[in-house]
C-alpha positions as CSV (number, residue, x, y, z in Angstrom):
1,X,0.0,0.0,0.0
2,X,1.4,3.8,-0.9
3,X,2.4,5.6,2.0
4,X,0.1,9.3,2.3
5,X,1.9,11.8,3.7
6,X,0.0,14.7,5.4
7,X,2.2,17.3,4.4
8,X,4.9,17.6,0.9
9,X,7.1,20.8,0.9
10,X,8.4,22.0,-2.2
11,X,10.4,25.5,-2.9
12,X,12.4,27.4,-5.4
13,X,11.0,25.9,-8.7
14,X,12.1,29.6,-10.3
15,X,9.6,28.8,-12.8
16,X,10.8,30.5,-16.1
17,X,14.2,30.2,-15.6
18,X,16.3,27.9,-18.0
19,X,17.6,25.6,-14.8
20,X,13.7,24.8,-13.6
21,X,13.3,21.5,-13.4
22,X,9.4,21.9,-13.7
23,X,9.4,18.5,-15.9
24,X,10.6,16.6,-13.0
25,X,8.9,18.5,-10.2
26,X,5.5,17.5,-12.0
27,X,6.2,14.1,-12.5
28,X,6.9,13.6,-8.9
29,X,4.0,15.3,-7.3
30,X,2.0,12.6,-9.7
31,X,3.4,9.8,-8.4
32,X,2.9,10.4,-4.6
33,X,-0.7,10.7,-2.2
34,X,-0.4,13.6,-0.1
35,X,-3.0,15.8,1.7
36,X,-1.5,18.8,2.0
37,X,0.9,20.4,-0.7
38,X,3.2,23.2,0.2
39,X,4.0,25.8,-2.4
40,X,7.6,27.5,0.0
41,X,8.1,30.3,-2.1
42,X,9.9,31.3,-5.2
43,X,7.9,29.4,-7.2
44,X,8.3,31.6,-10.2
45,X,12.3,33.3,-11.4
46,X,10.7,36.8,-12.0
47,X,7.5,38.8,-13.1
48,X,8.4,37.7,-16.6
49,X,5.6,35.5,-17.8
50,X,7.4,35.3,-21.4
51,X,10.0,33.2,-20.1
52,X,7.3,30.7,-18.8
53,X,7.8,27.2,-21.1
54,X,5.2,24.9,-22.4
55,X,6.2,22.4,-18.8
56,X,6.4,25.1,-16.8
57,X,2.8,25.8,-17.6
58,X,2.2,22.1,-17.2
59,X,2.8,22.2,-13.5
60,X,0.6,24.7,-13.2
61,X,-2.4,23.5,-14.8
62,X,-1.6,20.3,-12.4
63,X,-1.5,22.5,-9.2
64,X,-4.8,24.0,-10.5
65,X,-6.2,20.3,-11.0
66,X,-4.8,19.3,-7.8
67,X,-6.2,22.5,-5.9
68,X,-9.6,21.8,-7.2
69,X,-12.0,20.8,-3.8
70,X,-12.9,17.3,-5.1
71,X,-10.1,15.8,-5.0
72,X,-9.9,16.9,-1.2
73,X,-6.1,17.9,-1.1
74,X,-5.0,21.5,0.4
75,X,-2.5,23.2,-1.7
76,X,-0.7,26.1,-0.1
77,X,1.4,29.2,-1.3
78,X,4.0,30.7,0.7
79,X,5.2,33.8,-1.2
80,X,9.1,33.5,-1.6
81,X,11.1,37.2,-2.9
82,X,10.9,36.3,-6.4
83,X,7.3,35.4,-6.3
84,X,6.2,39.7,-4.7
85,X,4.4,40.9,-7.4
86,X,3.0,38.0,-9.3
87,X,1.1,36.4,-6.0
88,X,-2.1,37.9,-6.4
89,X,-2.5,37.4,-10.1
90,X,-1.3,33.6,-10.0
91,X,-3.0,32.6,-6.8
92,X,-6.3,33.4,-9.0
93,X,-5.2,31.8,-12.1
94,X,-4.4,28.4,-10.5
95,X,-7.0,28.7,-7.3
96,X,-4.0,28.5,-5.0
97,X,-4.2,30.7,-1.1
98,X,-0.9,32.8,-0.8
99,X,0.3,33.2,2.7
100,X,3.1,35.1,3.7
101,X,4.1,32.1,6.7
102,X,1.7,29.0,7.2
103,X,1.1,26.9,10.3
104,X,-0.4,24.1,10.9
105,X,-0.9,21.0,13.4
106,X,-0.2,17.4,13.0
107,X,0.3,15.1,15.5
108,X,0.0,17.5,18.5
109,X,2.9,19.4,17.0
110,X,3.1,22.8,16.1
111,X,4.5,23.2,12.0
112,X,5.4,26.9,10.3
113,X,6.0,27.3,6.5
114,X,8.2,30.1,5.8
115,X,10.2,31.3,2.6
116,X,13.6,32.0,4.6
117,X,14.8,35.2,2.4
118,X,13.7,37.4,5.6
119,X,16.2,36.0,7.5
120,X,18.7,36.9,4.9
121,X,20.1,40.0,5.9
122,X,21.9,40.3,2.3
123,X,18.8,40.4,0.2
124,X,17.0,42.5,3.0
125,X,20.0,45.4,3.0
126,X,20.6,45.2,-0.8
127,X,17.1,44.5,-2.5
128,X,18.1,46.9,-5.4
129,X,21.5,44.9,-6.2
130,X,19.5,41.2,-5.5
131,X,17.1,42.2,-8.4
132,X,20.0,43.2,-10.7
133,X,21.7,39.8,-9.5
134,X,18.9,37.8,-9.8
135,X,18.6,39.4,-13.6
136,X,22.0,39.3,-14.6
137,X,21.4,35.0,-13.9
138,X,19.0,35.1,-15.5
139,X,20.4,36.2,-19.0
140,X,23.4,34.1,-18.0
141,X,21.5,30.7,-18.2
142,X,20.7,31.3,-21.9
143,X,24.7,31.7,-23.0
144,X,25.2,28.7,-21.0
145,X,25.6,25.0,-21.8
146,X,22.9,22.3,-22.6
147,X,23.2,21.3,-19.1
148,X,23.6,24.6,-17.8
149,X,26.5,23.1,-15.7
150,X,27.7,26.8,-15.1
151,X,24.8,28.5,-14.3
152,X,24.1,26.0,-11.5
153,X,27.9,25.8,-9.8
154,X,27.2,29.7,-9.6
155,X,24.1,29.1,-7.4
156,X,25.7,27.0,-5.2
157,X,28.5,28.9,-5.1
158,X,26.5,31.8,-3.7
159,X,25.3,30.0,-1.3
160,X,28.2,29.3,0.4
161,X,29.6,32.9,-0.3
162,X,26.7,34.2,1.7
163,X,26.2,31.4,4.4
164,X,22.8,31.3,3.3
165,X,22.4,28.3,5.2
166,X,23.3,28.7,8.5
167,X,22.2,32.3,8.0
168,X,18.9,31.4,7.1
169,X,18.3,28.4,10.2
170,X,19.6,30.5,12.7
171,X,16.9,33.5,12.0
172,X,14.3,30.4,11.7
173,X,15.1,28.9,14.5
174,X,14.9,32.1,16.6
175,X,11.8,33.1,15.0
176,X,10.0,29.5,15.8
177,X,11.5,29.9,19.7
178,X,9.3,32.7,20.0
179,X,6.3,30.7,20.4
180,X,6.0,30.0,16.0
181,X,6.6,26.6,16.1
182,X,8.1,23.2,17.1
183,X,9.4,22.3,13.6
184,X,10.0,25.3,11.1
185,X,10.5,24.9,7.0
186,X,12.1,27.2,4.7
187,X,13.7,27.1,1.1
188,X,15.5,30.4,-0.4
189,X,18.9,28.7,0.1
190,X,18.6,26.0,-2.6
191,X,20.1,24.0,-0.1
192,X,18.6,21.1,1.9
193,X,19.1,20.9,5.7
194,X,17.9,19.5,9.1
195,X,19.3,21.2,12.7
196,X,17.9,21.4,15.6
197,X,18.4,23.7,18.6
198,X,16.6,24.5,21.7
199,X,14.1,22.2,21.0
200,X,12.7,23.2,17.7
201,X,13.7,21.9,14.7
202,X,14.7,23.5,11.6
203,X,14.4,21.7,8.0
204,X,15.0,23.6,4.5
205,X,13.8,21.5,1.1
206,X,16.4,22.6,-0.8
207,X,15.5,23.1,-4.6
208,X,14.4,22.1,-7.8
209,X,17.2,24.1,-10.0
210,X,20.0,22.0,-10.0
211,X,20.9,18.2,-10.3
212,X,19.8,17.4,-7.4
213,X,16.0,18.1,-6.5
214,X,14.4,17.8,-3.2
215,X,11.9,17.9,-0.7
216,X,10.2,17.5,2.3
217,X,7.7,14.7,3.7
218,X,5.7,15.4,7.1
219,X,3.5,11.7,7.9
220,X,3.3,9.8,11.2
221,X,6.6,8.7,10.7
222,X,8.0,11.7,11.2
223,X,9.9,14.4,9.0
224,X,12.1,13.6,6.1
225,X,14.5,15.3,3.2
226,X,14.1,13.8,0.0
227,X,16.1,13.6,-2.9
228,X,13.8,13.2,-5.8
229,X,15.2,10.4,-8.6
230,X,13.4,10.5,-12.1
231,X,12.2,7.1,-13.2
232,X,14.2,5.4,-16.4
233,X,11.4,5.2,-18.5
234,X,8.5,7.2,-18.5
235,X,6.0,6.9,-21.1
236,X,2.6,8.6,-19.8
237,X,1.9,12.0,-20.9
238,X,2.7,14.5,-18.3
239,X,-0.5,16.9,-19.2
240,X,-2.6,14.0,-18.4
241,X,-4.6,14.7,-15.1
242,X,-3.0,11.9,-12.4
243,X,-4.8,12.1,-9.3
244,X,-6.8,9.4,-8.3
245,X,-3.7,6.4,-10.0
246,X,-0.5,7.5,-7.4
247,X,2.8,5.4,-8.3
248,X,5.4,4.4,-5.7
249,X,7.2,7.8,-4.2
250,X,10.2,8.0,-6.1
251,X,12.6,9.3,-3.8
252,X,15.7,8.7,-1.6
253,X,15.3,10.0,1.8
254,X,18.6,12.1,3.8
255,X,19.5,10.9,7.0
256,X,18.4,13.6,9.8
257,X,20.8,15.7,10.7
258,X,22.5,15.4,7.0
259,X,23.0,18.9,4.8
260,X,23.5,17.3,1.3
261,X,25.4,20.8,-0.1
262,X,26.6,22.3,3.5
263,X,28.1,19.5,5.5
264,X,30.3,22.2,7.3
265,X,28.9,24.9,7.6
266,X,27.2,25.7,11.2
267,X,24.0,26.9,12.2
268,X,26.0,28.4,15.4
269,X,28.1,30.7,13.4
């Protein structure tokens, strides 16, 4: 029997960017049962809608499908610093509710939903240079290879340039003590993580930009990182509505505790 999981967290699609991997992030969220799908924030690159693709509009008609009440599943928007803007128009095109943080109980404990870019003091103090960063990538994907091999080591470079990491979990972390929340996700750092401190525990989903894509699972089991791994062969048509037929979960989950990307860096720091 397929597992359900209450909860799925996904984050930084950067829908209508060249390094989206919308393709993959679509045929995942068809082959697992969920009740509750988390949207954490930057689900779109920028306000451009010309960049959008033909699967990057795809994955949204699915989250429109999936959001739709009969099929009994919640799907949730937490706006991420790429998405201000664009919210209010999307959130009506694909029937989705945009929240700036989300919380919600399972199993007696407390759970927050929250982008993580206001804990990055960088893109707080600089906003005007972020925006001509974040365009400046942008046009740098299409010079770059197939693969976009460059484009992606850049990312991850500026992650670690930054600290986005421990940066990011040690404002969450601070902002759950204060009564928020026992557990506390955020993306924005493209980098999955799991700390804990004080009690509360901090988990980041990481990304779906780069080679490797992942996310979070909340069930009675606990909470896990994912790393999502495309099937071999795949013949269905991925604009075909998939709700009610759910495949095994394709996915390999990270020990607790593990950073895949940011093994050394501290939350402490």
């Amino acid at each position: 029997m397929v597992e359900t999981f209450d909860t799925i967290v996904v984050s930084d699609l950067h829908l209508g960017s060249d390094v989206s991997r919308a393709r993959d992030a679509l045929a995942f969220l068809q082959s697992v049962r969920f009740r509750r799908l988390i949207l954490l924030g930057d689900i779109f690159a920028d306000l451009n809608f010309g960049r959008l693709t033909k699967e990057h509009w795809k994955f949204l008609g699915y989250i429109r499908k999936l959001s739709n009440p009969r099929h009994g599943i919640e799907v949730v928007w937490v706006e991420g610093n790429h998405d201000l803007g664009l919210t209010e128009v999307m959130s009506h095109l694909v029937g989705v509710p945009v929240y700036q943080e989300y919380s919600w109980e399972f199993n007696g404990i407390r759970h927050l939903a929250i982008h993580g870019h206001q804990f990055d003091s960088f893109a707080i103090n600089n906003h005007r240079i972020s925006r001509i960063g974040q365009f400046i990538y942008l046009q740098l994907q299409k010079i770059d290879s197939r693969n976009k091999k460059f484009a992606r080591y850049l990312d991850r470079l500026n992650t670690r340039w930054l600290r986005l990491s421990a940066q990011v979990a040690k404002g969450a972390l601070s902002y759950a003590k204060q009564g928020k929340a026992e557990r506390i996700f955020c993306g924005h750092t493209h980098a999955p993580m799991h700390t804990t401190r004080d009690g509360v525990e901090y988990y980041n989903s990481g990304a779906w930009v780069d080679a490797r894509c992942t996310y979070v699972t909340v069930s009675q089991e606990g909470v896990e990182i994912h790393e999502y791994v495309p099937a071999t062969f795949n013949h269905r048509d991925s604009g075909e509505e998939r709700i009610e037929t759910f495949a095994e979960p394709a996915g390999v989950a990270v020990p607790p505790g593990l950073s895949i990307d940011v093994l050394s860096e501290s939350v402490y720091s």
